[in-house]
C-alpha positions as CSV (number, residue, x, y, z in Angstrom):
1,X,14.8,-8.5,84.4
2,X,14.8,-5.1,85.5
3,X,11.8,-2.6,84.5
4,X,14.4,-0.7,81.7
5,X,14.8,-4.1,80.0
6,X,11.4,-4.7,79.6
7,X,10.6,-1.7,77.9
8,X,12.7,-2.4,75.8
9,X,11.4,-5.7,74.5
10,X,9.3,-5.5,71.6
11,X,6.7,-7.7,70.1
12,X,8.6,-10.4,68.8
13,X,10.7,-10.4,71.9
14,X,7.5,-11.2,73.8
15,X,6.2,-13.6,71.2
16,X,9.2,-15.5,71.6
17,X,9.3,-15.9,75.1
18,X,6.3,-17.5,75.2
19,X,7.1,-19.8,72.2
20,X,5.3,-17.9,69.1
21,X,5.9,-16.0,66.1
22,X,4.3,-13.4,64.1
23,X,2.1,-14.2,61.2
24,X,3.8,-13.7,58.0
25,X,2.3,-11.5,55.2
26,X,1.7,-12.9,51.6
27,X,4.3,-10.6,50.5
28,X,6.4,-12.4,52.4
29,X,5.8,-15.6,50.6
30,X,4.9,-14.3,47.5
31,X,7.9,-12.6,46.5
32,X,10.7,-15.1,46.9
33,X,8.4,-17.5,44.6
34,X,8.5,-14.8,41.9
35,X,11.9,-14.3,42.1
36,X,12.8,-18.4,41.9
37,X,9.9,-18.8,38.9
38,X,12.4,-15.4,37.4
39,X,15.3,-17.3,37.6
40,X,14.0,-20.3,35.9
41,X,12.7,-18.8,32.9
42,X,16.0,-16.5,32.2
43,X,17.2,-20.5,32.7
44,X,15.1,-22.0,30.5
45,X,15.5,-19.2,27.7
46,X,19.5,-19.7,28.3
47,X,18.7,-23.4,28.1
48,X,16.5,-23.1,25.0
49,X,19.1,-20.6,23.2
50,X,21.9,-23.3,23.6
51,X,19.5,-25.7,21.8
52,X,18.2,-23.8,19.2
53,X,17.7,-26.0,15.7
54,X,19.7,-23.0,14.2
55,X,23.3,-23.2,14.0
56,X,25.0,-20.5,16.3
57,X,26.3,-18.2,13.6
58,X,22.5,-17.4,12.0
59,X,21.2,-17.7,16.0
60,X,23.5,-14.9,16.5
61,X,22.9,-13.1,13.6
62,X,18.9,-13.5,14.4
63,X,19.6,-12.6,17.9
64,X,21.6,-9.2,16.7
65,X,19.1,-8.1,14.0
66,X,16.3,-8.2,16.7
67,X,18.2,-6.6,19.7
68,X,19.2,-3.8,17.1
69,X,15.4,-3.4,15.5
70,X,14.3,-3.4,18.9
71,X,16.6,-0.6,19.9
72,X,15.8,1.6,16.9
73,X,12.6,1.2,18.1
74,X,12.6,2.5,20.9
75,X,14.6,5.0,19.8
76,X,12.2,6.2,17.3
77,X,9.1,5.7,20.3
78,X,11.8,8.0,22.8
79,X,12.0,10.3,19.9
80,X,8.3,10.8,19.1
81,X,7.5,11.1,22.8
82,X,9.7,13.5,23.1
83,X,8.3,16.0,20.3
84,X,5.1,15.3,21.7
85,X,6.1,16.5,25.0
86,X,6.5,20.0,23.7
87,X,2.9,20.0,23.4
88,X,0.8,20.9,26.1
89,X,-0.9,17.9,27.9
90,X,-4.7,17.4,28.5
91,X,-5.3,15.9,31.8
């Protein structure tokens, strides 16, 4: 090894030479669990949906009413927040 390759190692290069390894974070742990326990509820909705008591048509139905309530609802919250943005904030 010549002195140029050697500054050019960096901590994990080192650490691995001599058979180690940096200590993960709890980020690094923590996250991928989230994302699996995600996954499996956006399953197990998908799985409850497709086993619903209710026949698909009125699940459908349901399902449209709901999405579409929700939506005017947020519309009307955008639209409110939005005239009350012409007013002058207190901070």
């Amino acid at each position: 090894m010549t002195l140029r390759s050697l500054r050019d190692l960096d901590k994990d290069d080192l650490l691995k030479v001599i058979g180690l390894q940096t200590r993960r974070s709890i980020a690094d742990s923590l996250l991928p669990t989230i994302a699996i326990f995600s996954v499996g509820v956006l399953v197990g909705a998908g799985v409850g949906l497709l086993l619903a008591p209710k026949p698909g048509r009125e699940l459908r139905d349901d399902l449209r009413n709901r999405l579409q309530g929700a939506g005017e609802h947020i519309g009307d919250n955008l639209s409110a927040e939005g005239a009350s943005s012409d007013r002058p904030r207190a901070f």
